[in-house]
TIPAKOL-912656 format. One line per 5 residues: number of its first residue (from 1); their letters; for each residue x, z, y of N, C-alpha, C, O, CB. Coordinates in steps of 0.02 Angstrom, whole numbers, plus 50000, padded with zeros to 5 digits. Atoms other than C-alpha are relative to their C-alpha. Glycine has a CB too. Layout:
// residues N
NUM	A	X,Z,Y,X,Z,Y,X,Z,Y,X,Z,Y,X,Z,Y  ... $
***
This chain:
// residues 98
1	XXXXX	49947,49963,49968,52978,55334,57326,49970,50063,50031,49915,50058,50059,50037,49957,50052  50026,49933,50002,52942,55500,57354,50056,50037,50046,50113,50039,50023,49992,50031,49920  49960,49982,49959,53026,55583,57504,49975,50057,50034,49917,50072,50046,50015,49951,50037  50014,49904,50005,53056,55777,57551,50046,50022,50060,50108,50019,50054,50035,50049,49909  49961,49963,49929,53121,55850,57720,50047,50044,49985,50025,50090,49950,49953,50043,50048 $
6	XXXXX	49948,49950,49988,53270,55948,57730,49972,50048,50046,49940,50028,50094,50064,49969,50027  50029,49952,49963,53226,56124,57801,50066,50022,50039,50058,50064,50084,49962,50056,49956  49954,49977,49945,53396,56147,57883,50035,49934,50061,50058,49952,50115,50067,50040,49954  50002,50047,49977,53427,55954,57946,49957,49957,50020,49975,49913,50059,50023,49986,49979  50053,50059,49992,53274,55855,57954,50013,49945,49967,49976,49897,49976,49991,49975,50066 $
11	XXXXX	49997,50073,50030,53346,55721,57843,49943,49986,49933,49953,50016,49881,50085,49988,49970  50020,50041,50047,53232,55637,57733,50019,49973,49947,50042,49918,49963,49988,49969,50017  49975,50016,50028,53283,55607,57567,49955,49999,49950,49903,50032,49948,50048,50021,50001  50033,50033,50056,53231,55521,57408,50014,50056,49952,50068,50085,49952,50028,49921,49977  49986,49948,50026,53194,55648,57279,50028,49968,49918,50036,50004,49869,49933,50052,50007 $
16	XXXXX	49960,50050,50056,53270,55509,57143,50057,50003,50019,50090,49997,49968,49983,49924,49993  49967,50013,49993,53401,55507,57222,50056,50054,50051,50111,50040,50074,49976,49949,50007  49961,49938,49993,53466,55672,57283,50041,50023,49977,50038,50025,49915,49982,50037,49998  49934,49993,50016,53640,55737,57281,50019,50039,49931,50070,50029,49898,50029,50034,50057  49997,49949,50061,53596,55885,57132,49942,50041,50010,49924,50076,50057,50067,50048,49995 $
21	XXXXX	50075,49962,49979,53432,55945,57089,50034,50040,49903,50069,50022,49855,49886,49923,50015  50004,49947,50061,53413,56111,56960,49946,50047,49988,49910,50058,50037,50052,50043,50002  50062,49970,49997,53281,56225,56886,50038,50076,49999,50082,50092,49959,49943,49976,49934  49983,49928,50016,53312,56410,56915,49941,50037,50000,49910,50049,50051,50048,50032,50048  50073,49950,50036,53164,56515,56823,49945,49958,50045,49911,49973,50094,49997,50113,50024 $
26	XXXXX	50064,50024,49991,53051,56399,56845,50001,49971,50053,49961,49924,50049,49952,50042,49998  50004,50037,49950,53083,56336,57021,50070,49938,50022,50130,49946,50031,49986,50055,50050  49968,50064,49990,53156,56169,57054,50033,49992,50078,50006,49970,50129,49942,49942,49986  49967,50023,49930,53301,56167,57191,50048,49934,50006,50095,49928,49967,50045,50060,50025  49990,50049,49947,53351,56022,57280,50068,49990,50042,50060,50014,50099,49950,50014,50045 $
31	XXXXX	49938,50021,49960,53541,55965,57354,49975,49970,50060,49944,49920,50042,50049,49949,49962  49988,50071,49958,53526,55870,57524,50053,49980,49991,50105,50004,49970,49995,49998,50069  49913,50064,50000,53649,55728,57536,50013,49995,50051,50067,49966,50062,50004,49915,49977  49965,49991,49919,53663,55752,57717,50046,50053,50015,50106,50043,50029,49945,50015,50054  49967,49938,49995,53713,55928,57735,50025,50031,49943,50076,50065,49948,49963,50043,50026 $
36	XXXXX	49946,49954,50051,53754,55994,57555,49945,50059,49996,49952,50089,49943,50094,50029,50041  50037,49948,49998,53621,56124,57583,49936,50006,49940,49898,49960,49927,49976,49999,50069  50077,50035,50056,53480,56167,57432,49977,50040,50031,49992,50085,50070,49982,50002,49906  50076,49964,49962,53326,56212,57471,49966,50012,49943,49977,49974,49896,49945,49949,50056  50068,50025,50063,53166,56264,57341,49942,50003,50044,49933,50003,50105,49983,50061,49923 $
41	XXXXX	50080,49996,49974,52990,56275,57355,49994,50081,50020,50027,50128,49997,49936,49975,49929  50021,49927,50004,52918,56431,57412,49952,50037,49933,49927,49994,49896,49959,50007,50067  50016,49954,50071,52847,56550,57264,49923,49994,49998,49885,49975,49953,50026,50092,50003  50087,50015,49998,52672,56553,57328,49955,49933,50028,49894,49928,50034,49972,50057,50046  50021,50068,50010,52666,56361,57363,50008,49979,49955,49972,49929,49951,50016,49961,50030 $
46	XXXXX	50001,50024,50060,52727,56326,57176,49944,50032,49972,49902,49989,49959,50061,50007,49966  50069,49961,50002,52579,56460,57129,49934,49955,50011,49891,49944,49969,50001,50056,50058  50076,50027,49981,52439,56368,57222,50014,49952,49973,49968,49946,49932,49969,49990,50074  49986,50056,50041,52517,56203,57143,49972,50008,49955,49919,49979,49941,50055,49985,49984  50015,50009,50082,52502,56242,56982,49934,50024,49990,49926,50032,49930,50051,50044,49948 $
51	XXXXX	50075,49951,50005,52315,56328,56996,49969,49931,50029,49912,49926,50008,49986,50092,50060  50033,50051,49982,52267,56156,57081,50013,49956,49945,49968,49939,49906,50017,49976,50064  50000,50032,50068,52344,56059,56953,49952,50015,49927,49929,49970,49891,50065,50012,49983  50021,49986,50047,52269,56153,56822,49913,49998,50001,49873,50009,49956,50035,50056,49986  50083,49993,49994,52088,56139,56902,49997,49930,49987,49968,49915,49934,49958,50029,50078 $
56	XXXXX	49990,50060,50001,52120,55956,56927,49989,49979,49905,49953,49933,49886,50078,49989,50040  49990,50014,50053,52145,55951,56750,49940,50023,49937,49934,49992,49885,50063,50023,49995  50057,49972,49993,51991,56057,56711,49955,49954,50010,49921,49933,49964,49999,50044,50044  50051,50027,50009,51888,55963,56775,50004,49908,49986,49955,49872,49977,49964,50024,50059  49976,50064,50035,51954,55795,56726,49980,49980,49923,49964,49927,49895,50075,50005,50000 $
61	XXXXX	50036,49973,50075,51909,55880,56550,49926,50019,50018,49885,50018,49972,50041,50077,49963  50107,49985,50011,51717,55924,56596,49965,49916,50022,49915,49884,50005,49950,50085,50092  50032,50085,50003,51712,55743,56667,49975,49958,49953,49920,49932,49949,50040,49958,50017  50002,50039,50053,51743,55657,56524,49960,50023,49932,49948,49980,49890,50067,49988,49988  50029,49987,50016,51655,55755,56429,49918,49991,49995,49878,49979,49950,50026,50025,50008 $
66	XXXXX	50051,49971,49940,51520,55787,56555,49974,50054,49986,49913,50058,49978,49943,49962,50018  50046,49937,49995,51494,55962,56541,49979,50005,50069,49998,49967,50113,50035,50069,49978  50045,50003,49955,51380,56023,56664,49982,49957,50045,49983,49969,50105,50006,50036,50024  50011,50031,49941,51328,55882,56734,50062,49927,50002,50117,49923,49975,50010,50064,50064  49954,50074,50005,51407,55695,56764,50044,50004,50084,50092,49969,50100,49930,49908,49991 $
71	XXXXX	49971,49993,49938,51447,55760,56952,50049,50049,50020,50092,50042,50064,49956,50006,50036  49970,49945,50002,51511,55930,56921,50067,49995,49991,50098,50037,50023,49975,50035,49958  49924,50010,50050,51687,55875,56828,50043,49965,50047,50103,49978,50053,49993,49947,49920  49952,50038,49965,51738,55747,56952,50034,50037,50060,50094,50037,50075,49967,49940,50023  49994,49984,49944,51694,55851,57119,50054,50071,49996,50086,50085,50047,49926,50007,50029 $
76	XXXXX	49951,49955,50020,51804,56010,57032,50055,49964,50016,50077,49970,50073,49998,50024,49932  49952,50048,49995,51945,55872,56996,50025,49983,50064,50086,49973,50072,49979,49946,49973  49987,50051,49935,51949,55801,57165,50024,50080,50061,50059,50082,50111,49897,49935,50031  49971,49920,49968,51975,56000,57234,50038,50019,49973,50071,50044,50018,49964,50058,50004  49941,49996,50034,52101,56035,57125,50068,49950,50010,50125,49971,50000,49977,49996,49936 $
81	XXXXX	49947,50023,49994,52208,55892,57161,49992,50019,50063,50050,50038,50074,50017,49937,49980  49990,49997,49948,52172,55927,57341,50029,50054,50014,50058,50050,50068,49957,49988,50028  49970,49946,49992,52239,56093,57333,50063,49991,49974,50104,50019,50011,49968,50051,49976  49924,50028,50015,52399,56036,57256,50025,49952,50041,50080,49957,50068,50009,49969,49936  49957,50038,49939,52436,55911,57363,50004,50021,50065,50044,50000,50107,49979,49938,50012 $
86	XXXXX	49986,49952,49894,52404,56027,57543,50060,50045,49978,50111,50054,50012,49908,50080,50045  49919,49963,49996,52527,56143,57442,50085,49963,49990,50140,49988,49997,49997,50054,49938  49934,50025,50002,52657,56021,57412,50016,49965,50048,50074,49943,50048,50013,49967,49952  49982,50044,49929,52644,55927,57588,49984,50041,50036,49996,50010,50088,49966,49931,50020  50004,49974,49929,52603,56050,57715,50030,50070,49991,50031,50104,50043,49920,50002,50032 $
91	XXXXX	49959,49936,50010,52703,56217,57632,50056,49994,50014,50067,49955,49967,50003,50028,49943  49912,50034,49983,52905,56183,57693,50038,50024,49952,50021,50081,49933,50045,50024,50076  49943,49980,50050,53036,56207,57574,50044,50055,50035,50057,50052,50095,50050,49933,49979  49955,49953,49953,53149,56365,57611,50098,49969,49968,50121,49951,49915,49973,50114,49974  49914,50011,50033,53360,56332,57621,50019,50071,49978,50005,50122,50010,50069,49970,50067 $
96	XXX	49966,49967,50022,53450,56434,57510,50048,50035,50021,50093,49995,50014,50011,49979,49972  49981,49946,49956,53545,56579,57599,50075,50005,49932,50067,50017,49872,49924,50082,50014  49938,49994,50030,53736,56579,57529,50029,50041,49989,50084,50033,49962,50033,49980,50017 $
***
C-alpha cells in the first residue's frame, strides 16, 4: 500500500485507490478523494527520479556483469535508487490551480 499526502488537505490516500489518476505529457496527476483536488509531481522531482532510476539501473547492469569491479555496480545501484526515493518522499506534490 503505497500512500501519498494531499498538498491542499493532508489526507492520506492509497494511490490504488484514488478517486482519478491521469498522465498529462508525461506527468502523472492524482484526484484526492477527500477534497476533489489533483495534484502532480513537481517537474524537477520527476527529473531527478528518472536520472536515479536510470543509474539504479546502470549499475544493476555493471553488477551483474561486473564491470569495473564486483563493488563498483552495486555501490552506483544503491545511489541511484537513493536518489529516487529522496525525490519521491521528501519533494511535495503541487495542487493544481483551476
Amino acid at each position: 500500500m503505497k500512500l501519498q499526502q494531499c498538498p491542499t488537505c493532508g489526507y492520506k490516500l492509497d494511490l490504488k485507490r484514488a478517486a482519478a489518476t491521469k498522465k498529462v505529457n508525461g506527468i502523472f496527476i492524482l484526484q484526492c478523494t477527500n477534497c476533489c483536488q489533483w495534484s502532480y509531481e513537481n517537474r524537477n522531482a520527476t527529473l531527478v527520479k528518472k536520472i536515479g532510476l536510470l543509474t539504479l539501473l546502470g549499475g544493476a547492469v555493471m553488477g551483474y556483469f561486473q564491470i569495473g569491479g564486483v563493488v563498483y555496480g552495486p555501490l552506483i545501484a544503491i545511489l541511484g535508487g537513493s536518489i529516487a526515493l529522496m525525490a519521491t518522499c521528501f519533494i511535495p506534490r503541487i495542487p493544481v490551480s483551476d
